[in-house]
N, C-alpha and C positions, 0 to 999 in steps of 0.2 A: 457395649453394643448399641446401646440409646444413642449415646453422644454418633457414632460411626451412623447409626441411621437418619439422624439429624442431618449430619453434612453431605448425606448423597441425597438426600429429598432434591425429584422434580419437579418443575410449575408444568401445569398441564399445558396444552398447546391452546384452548380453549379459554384458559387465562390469558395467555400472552395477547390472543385476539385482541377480547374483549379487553385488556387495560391500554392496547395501539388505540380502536376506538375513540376511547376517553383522554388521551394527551395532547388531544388538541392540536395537536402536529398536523399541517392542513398539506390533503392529496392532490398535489400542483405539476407531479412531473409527468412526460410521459416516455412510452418507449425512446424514444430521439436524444429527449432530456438525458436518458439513464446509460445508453451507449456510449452518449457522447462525456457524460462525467467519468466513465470508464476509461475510455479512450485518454481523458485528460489525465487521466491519473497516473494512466501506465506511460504514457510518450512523455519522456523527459529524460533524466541524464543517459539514462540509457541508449538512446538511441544516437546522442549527440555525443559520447563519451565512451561507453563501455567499450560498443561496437569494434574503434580501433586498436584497442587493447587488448581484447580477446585475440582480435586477428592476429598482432604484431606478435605475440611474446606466446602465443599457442597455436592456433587453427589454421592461421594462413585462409586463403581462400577461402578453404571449408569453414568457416564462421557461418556462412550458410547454412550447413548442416547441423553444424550447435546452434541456430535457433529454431531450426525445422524439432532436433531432441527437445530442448526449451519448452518448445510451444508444447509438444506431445504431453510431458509432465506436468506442464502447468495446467493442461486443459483436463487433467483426472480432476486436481482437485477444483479445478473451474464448473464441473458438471457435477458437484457434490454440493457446489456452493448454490447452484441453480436449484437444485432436488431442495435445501433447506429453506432456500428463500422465497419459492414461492409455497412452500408448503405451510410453513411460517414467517407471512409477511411482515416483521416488525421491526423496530431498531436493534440495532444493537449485532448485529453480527455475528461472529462464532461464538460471541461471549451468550447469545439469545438462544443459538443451536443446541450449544452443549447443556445452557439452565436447562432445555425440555428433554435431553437424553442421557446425559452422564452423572448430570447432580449441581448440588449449589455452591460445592467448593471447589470442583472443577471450573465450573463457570464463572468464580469469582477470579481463578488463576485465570483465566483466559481473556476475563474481562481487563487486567491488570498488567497482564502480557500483550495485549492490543496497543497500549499507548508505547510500547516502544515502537510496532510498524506504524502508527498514525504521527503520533506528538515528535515521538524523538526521527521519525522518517520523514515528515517535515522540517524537521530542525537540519537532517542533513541537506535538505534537498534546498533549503534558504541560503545555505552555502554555498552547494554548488551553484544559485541563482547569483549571489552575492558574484563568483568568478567572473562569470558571462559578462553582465554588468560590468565589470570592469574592464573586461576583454573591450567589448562594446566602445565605453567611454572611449578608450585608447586609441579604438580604430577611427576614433571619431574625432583625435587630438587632444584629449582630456585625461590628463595624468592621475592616479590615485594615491594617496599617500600611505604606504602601506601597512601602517600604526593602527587606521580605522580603519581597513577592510579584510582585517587576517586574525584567528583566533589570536588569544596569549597566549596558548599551549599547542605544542603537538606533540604526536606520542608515536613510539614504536617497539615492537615487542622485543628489540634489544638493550633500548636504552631508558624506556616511561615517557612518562610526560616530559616534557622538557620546556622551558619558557622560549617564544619567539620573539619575544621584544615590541610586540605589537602589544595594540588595548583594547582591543573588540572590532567584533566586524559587524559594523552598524549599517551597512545596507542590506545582509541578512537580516539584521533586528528589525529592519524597518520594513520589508515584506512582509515578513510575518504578522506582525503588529496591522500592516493595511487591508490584510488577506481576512484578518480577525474583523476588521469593523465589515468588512463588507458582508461578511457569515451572519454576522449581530443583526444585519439591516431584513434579511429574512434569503428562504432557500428558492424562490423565484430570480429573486437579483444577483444570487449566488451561480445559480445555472444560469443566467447569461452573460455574467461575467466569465466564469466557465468556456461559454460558448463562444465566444470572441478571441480567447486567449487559445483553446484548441487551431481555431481558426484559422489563428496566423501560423501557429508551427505548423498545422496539418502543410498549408498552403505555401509555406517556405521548405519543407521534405520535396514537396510534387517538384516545387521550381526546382530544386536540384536534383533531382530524378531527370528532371525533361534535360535539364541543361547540361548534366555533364553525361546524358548515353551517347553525343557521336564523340565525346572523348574515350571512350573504353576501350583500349588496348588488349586482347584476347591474352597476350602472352601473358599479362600479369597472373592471370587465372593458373600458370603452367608454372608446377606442378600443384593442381587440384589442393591436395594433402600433402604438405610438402613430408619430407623424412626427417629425424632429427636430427638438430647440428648447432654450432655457437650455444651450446651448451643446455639448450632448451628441447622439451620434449613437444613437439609436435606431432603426425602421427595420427592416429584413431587416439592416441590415450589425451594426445594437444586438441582433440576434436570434442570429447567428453570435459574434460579440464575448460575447456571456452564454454562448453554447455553451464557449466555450474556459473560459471561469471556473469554468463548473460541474460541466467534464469533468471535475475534478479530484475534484472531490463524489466521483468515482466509483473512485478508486484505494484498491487493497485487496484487491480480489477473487483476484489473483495472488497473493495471501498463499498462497490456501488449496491452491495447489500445493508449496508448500514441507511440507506437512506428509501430501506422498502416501506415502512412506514408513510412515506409521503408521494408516494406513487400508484398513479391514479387507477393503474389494473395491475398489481403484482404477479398475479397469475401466469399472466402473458407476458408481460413488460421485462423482470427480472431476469430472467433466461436468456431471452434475448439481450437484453442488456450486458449481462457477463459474459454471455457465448462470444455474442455481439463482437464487443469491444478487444476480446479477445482475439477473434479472428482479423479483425480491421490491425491489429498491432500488428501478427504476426506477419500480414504479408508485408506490412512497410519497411518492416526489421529486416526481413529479406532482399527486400527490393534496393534496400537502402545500402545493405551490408553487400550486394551482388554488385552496385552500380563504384562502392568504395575502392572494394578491391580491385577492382578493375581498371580505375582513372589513377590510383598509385600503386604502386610497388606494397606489398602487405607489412615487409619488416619495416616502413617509413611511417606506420600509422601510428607509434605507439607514442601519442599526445595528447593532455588534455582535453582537446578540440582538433580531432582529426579529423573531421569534416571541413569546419576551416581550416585547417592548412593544407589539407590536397588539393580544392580547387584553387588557394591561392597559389600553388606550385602550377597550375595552368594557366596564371595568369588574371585570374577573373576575381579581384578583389572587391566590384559589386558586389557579387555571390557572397566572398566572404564576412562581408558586415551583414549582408542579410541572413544568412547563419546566425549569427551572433545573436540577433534580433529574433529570430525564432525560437534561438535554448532560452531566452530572457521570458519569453511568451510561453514556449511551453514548462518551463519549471515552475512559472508562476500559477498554471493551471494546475500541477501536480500537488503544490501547496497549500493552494485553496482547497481542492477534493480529499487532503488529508484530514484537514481541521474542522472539514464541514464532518466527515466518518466520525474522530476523537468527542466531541461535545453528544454526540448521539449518545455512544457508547456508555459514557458518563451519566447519563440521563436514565436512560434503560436501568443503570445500574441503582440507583438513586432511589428510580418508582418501586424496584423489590426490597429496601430498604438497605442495602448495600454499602451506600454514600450518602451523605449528610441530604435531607430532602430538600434541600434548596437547588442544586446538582440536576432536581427532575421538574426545576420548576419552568411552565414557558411564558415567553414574553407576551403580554395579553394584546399587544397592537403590531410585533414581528411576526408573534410565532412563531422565534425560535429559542431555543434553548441558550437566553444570553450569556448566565451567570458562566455554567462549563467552558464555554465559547471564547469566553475570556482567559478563564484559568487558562485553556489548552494555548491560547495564541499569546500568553503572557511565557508559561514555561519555554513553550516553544522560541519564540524570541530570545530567552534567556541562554539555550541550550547553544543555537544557531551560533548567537555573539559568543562565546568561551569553549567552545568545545570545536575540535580539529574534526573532519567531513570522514576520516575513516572509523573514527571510534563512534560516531552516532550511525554511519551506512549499517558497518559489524551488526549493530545491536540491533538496528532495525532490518538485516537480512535473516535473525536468528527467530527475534519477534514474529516473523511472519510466518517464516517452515512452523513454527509452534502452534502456530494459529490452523495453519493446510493441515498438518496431522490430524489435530483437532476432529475438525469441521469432516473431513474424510472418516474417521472413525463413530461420527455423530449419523454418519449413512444410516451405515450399518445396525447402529443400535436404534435407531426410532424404527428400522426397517421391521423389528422384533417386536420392541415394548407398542407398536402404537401401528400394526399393521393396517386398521381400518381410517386412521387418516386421510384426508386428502390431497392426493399430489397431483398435481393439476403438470408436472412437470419431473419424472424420474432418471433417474442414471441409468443408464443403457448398461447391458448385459449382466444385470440382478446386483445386488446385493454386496457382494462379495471383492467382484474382479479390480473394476474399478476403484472403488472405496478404501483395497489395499495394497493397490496401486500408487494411489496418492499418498497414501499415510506411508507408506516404504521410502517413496523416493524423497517426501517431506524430512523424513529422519535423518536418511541418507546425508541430505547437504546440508543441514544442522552442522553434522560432526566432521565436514569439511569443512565448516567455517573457519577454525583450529582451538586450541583449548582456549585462549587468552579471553574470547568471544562468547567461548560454553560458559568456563566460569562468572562470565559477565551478569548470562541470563541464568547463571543457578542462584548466585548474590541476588540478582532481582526479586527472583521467583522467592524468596525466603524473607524478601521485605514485605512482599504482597502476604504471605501468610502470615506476618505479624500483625500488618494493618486489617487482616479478616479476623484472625483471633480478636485481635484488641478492641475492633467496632462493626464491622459485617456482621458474626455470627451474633452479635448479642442484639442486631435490629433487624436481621433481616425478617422478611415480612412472612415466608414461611415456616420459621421456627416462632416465632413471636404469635400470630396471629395478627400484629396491629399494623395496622393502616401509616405509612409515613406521612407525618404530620402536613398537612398545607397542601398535601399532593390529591387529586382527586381518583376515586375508581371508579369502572364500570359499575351499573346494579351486579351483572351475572357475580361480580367480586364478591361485593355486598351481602349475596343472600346466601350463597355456600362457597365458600375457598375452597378449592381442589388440591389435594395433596395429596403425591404419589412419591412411593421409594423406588430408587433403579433397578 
């Protein structure tokens, strides 16, 4: 019963303040800054990739409508993620949420189930960066050889892994690895490099918005929903089935909680920031998905880069290299927002004694969190180069529903344990509606993912609890009492530790 009360111990919410305080993490961003990390995070393959895939082989037209559902689900647990963050403003994310409401071994899985949406969800996304790039080159007369720019394995749930005859794909490796020094250099030169990369894809979507509406053909749109046929289910069930595809378009936006710490009014900022960025995606996903289907035919879109090739089927092969140039810009921005999220998390995890205390140490002339910073932009590189873009996507679409459940269920229970808090920022319609809302539909598409994918993240989640058995519990700072070494605390730490059970 000791040991069982041990591992649900919370840190008080008045802890976590007071130890953001004292990390030295310096408050540099602002509302704009946070939207716009948001934004970077979430526009990327998604909107340059999924889009005609869902439409072709399910939605048809309605692909509009699966991300109208989309957005609806993702926005429960978007308004869960607002209510935590600015309630408590700190690093660390769901992993910070669930330390103040669930307990220290929830929070340690959650902390540990983050780097598959951060680390390994940059690793896919260096891939699919690595693609464009090469698309790019080509359209620009520059061949690739494709030994260096393609995993040595790919894998499928009929046959496994299988060797491609390739040896890495080093221009994934080499994003990652650029994305990392720039993180290193500090989170000012972070968000404007940020800022410049949103810039150009924001800026290359609008040009193809303006440029291909007097190409829109009304008929394409007819029939709405089309009925099903060629052996495919379309239909309201092909309209639902697009939904879950393109939900994922949408992961990201929980980034921009990990970097509440360093934002100069949380209160105000955060909220906006998720809501923010949330709303600015959805309409472009719309805009974007309404203007596709429209300039081609819906069953022609099912291609890697079905944005460029429909307007090159018009004709307008400007457009289509400037496409190219905007998935290269916006993945790159997606990349950076992940890596900057992963080293936080680590850190957070570190100062509660979690992770070796060097993990929470910061840089005395960046401020930021180097040593993590590397670890994550090292693995990550590693993953990128050897590993094929659908077994790190899987794992990092599983990573994330785990983390939404989460953080939706973390509503609720601080709603109870810690009613006189302050929330400068709540979830509409109490307690309850919402909050299980999110946590339904999070579970829901978990076990869509298929089992191959479950099992993936049950194998993980069972490493994570050896690595807690084996060195978490035996330093964390709550069961211990001690201070991680070389890490500094607030006084408030100092004079009384706060420790409460769930």
């Amino acid at each position: 019963m000791d040991f069982l009360r041990s591992i649900m111990l919370v840190k008080s919410v008045e802890n976590l303040k007071s130890q953001a305080e004292a990390s030295g993490l310096r408050r540099a961003l602002t509302g704009t800054d946070v939207v716009l990390i948001g934004t970077g995070e979430i526009i990327g393959a998604g909107i340059f990739v999924i889009t005609g895939t869902a439409a072709a082989n399910h939605a048809g037209p309605a692909i509009i409508l699966s991300f109208i559902i989309s957005g609806i689900i993702c926005a429960f647990a978007g308004l869960c993620y607002a209510e935590m963050s600015a309630a408590v403003p700190v690093s660390g994310s769901a992993y910070t949420f669930t330390y103040a409401t669930v307990g220290e071994l929830v929070a340690w899985m959650i902390g540990w189930d983050l780097m598959l949406e951060y680390l390994v969800g940059a690793a896919a996304v260096a891939v699919g960066w690595s693609g464009y790039l090469v698309k790019f080159l080509k359209e620009c007369g520059v061949k690739s050889d494709k030994h260096w720019v393609e995993a040595p394995w790919d894998f499928t749930d009929e046959e496994g892994f299988k060797s491609t005859g390739s040896y890495i794909n080093l221009p994934a490796v080499a994003i990652a690895l650029g994305v990392t020094v720039v993180l290193c250099l500090g989170i000012r030169q972070s968000a404007v490099v940020n800022h410049i990369a949103v810039g150009i894809k924001v800026t290359v979507i609008l040009i193809f918005l303006f440029a291909t509406f007097s190409y829109i053909n009304p008929d394409n749109w007819k029939p709405f929903i089309p009925e099903p046929h060629n052996g495919k289910d379309y239909g309201f069930k092909g309209v639902l089935r697009a939904s879950t595809m393109v939900f994922f378009a949408y992961i990201g936006f929980d980034a921009v909680s990990t970097c509440a710490q360093e934002v100069k009014n949380p209160a105000r900022d955060m909220p906006i920031g998720i809501l923010g960025s949330l709303g600015v995606c959805t309409v472009l996903y719309i805009l974007v998905s309404m203007n596709l289907t429209g300039i081609a035919p819906y069953e022609t879109l099912n291609s890697a880069s079905p944005l460029a090739d429909a307007v090159a089927n018009l004709g307008m092969a400007w457009l289509r290299i400037l496409i190219a140039l905007g998935a290269v810009a916006g993945l790159s921005s997606v990349i950076l927002v992940s890596l900057l999220a992963q080293p936080r998390i680590f850190s957070a995890m570190a100062q509660d004694g979690l992770l070796p205390p060097s993990f929470g140490k910061i840089h005395p002339r960046f401020k930021t969190p180097v040593l993590p910073t590397l670890v994550s932009g090292i693995i990550c590189a590693v993953c990128s180069g050897l590993l094929p873009i659908n077994v790190l996507g899987d794992l990092t679409s599983a990573g994330t529903l785990f983390a939404f459940f989460l953080v939706c269920l973390s509503v609720t229970v601080l709603r109870f344990t810690r009613p006189d808090l302050e929330r400068p920022f709540r979830v509409p319609l109490g307690p309850f509606v919402i909050p299980i809302l999110g946590a339904a539909t999070s579970m829901g598409l978990i076990v869509t993912t298929g089992w191959p994918t479950v099992l993936r993240l049950l194998i993980w989640m069972a490493l994570g609890l050896v690595v807690y058995f084996a060195y978490g519990m035996r330093h964390s700072v709550l069961r211990t009492g001690k201070k991680p070494e070389g890490l500094e605390r607030s006084p408030v730490e100092e004079e009384k530790p706060v420790l409460e059970s769930a």
